[in-house]
N, C-alpha and C positions, 0 to 999 in steps of 0.2 A: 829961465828954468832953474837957476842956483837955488831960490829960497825951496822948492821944492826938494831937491838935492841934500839944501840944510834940514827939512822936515825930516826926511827919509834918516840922516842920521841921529836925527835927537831922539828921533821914535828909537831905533837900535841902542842908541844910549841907556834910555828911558829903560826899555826892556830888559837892559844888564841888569841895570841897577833894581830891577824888581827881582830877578832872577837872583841877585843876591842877597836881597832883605829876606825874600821867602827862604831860601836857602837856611839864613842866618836865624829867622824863625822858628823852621823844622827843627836848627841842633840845641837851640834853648828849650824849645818843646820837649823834646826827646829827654834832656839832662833834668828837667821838672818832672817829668811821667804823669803830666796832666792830657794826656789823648787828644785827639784830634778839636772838636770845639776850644781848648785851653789855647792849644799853638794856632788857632784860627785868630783869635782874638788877643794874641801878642802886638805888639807893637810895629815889630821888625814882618809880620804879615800882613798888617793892615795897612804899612805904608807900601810896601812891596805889591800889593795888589791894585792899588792907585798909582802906583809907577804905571802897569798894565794895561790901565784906562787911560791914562794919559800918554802913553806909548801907542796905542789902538789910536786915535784919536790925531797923532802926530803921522799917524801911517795913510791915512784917510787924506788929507789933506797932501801928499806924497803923492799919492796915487792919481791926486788932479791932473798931474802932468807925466808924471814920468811908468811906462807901461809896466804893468802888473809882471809881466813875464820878465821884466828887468829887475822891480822895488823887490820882491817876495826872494827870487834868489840872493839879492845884496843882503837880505835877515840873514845869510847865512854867516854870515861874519860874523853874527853874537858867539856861534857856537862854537868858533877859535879862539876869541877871546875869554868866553868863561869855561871854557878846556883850562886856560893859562889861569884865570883866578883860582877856579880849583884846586888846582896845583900849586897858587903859589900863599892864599887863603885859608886854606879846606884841607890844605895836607892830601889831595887825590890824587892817587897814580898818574903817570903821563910817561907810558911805552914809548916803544917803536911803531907801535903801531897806531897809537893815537896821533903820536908825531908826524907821521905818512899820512892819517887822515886828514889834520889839520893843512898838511901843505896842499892836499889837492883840493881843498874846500875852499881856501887862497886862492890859487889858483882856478879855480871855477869862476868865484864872486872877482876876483879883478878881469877877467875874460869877460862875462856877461856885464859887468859896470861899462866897460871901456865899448860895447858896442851899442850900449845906447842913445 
């Protein structure tokens, strides 16, 4: 079940790393003020969207073994990690109370990993 395991994380890998090409898209778009088609057709969104499909595609092959009610909460793990990119990339706030988010989302995803 490991290689499945390993899908399961390249896919959430994959998915960062789209999530922060597009990101990184949007603030070139935005400092150009060439509108929505312009920032579609950047570089840092066209490769960020092929993260996406190949992140889909990593998830699908996951999903051969390991149960959906397990793989789908383990995604949640991207959104503690690009909480912390944000923050430490992007210049984004990171409260107290993001902080309390982040640890029970932790705490969720390693709860549900460990009983599958």
């Amino acid at each position: 079940m490991t290689p499945y395991w390993i899908a399961l994380a390249a896919a959430i890998s994959t998915s960062l790393i789209g999530q922060v090409l597009l990101k990184s898209g949007a603030a070139g778009a935005v400092a150009d003020d060439g509108g929505f088609i312009h920032q579609l057709f950047r570089l840092p969104t066209m490769v960020g969207l092929v993260c996406y499909g190949g992140a889909a595609l990593l998830y699908i092959v996951a999903l051969r073994k390991i149960p959906m009610s397990v793989a789908l909460p383990c995604t949640a793990a991207s959104y503690v990690v690009i909480a912390l990119i944000g923050w430490a990339v992007f210049g984004e706030g990171l409260g107290m109370q993001k902080m309390a988010a982040i640890a029970l989302i932790s705490a969720g995803v390693v709860l549900l990993a460990t009983t599958a």
